[in-house]
N, C-alpha and C positions, 0 to 999 in steps of 0.2 A: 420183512419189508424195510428198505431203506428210509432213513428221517435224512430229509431236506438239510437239518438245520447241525445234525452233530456227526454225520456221514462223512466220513472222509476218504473212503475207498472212490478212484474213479469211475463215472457210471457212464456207457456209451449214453450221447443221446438218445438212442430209439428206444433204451432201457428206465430211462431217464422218467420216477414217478411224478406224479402232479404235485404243485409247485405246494400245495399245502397238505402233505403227506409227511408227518411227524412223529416218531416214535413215543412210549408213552412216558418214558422220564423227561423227556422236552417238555410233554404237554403235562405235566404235574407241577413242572418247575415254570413254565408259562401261569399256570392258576396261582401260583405261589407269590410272582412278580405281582400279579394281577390284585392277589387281595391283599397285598400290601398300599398298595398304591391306594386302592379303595380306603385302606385305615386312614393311610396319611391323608386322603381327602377330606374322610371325616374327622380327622383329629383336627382341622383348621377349616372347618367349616365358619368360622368368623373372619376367614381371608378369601372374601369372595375373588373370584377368577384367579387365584393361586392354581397351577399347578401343582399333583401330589406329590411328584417327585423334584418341587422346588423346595418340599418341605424337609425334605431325607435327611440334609446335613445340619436340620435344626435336630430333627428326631433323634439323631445319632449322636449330638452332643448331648441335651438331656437323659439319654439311656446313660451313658458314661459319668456323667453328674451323679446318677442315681446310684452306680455302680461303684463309686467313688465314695457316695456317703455312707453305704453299706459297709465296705470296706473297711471304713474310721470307726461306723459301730461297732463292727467285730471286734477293731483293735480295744479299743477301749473295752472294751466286757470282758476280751482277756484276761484284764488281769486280776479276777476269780480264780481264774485256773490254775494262777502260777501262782496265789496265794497257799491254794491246795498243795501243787504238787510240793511244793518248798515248806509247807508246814508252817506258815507264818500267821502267829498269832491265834493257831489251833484254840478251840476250849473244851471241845468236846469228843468223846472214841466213839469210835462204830465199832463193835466185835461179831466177827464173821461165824459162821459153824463151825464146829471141826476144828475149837480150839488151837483156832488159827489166828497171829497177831494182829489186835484192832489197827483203825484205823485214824486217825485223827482229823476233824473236821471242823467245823464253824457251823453253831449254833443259830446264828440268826439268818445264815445259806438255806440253812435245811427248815427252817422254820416257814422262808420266803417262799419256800418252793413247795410245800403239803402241809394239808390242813390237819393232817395226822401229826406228821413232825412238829408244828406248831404247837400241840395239843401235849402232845409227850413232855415236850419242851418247854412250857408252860412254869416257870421259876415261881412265878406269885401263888403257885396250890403246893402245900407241901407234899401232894402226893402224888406230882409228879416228877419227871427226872430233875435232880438238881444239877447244876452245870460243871459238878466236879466228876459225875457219875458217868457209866459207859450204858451205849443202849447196843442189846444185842437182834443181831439177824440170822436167826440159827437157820434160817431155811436158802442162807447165799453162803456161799464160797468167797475167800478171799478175792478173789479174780472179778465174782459175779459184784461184791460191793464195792472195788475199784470201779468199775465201771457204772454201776450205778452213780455214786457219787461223782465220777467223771463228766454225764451227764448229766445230772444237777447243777454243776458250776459251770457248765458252756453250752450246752442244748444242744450235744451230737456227740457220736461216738466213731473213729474209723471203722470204716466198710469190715473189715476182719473182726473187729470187735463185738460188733452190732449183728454178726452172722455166726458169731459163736455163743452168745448169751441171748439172744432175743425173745426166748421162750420165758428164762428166768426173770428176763427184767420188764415183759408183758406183765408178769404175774404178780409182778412187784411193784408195780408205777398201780394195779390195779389196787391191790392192797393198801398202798399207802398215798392213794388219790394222789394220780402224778398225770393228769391227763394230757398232759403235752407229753411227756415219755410215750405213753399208753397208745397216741395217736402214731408214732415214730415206728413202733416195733409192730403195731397194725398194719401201716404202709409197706415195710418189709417184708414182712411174712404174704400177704395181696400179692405182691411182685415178685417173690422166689416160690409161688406155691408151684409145687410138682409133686409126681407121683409118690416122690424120697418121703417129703414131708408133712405131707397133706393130713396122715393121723394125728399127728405134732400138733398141727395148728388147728386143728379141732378139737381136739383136748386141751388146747391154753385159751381158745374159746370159750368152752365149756367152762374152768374156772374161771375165767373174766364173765363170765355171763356177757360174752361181745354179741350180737345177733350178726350184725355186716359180718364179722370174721365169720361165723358158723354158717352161714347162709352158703358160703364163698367157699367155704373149705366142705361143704356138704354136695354143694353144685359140682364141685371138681370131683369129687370123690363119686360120683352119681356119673361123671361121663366118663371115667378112668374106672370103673368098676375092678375089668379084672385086672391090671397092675396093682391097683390098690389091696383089694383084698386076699390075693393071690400071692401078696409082700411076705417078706421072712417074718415083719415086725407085727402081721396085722393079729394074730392068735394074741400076743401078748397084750398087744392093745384091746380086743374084746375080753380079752380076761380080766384085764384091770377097768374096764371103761364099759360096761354090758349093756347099761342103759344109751351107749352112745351106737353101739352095734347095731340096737335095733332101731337108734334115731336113721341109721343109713340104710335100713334096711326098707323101713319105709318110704324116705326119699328113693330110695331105688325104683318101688313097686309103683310110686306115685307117677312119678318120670314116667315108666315104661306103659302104667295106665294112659297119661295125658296123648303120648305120642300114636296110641292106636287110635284114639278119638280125634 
């Protein structure tokens, strides 16, 4: 059916639809104009008889404002990051596993940012780390505690980054109470969940003791059944994980109980 309003082919009159006949991207993009307008009414609901779209070029300056001051805070927080990568003023190593070379950090970074780190880091107990000392993470990879600590000093990691460690550094913001990381590689994994990696994130559930993530990578796994289980990877995952084999196994039976009722 032709739309009135984004139609450009010519239409004979006699062919010619009623005058309010609109295809449905018009009428999505009409609701759209519509509840804007609505916001700006009520964002200036103290400017009686204002028009909402007299208010647009205020709204659009304050959004830009706001856009602006974010921007300044980013810059300025920055320059954490470039303390890191430039090594300035280091006092303390992080050594990775696998006898692979530490890393050097700031002590009062890692402290601000977990109650763990804080704890380790603790100079006033002599039993714990003193600040000449190296703390080890035999359970990361160089790569995985670059970017950890990348993380730490700016609260984000590039899209490539974040899609190759995500697992590692779930399990490690959960360990050493990083729940802004924690929150990060949750949101990720939620958003890339597929049939590839749906075991993945049920078993970094499982060791986070996440419920949202396992609930979510159980659901998926319960309507993807046989992709899932019919995967190359899934034998090895019940062999390692048998208590979680039979966690799906039940959601399965449950599922397929509820939907005959």
């Amino acid at each position: 059916m032709d739309c009135v309003i984004c139609c450009t082919t010519p239409i004979l009159p006699i062919l010619k639809p009623p005058r309010n006949t609109i295809c449905a991207a018009c009428y999505e993009g009409a609701r759209t104009v519509i509840a804007l307008m609505d916001n700006l009414a009520i964002d200036s609901s103290d400017e009686k008889g204002v028009a909402p779209l007299a208010n647009l070029p205020k709204w659009m300056i304050n959004m830009k404002e706001i856009e602006e001051e974010l921007n300044e805070k980013i810059s300025f927080l920055s320059g954490f990051i470039s303390l890191f990568r430039q090594q300035i003023l280091t006092d303390i190593k992080l050594k990775p596993g696998n006898d692979e070379p530490p890393i050097p950090a700031h002590r009062a970074l890692l402290a601000s940012r977990s109650e763990i780190f804080k704890n380790m880091l603790d100079s006033d107990d002599a039993c714990k780390t003193p600040a000449s000392d190296t703390i080890s993470f035999q359970e990361l990879s160089h790569e995985e505690l670059e970017c950890l600590l990348e993380f730490l000093y700016c609260g984000s990691l590039t899209t490539e980054k974040i899609e190759r460690h995500v697992y590692s550094l779930a399990i490690a913001a959960d360990k050493y109470e990083i729940p802004y990381l924690l929150k990060f590689c949750e949101r990720r994994m939620l958003t890339s969940l597929d049939s590839s990696n749906a075991l993945d994130v049920l078993e970094v559930s499982d060791v986070c003791s996440n419920t949202t993530l396992k609930e979510s990578a159980l659901s998926f796994i319960v309507k993807n059944m046989e992709d899932v289980v019919f995967s190359h990877k899934y034998d090895a995952f019940a062999s390692k994980n048998p208590h979680l084999g039979l966690e799906i196994t039940r959601a399965y039976f449950i599922d397929s109980k509820s939907r005959r009722n």
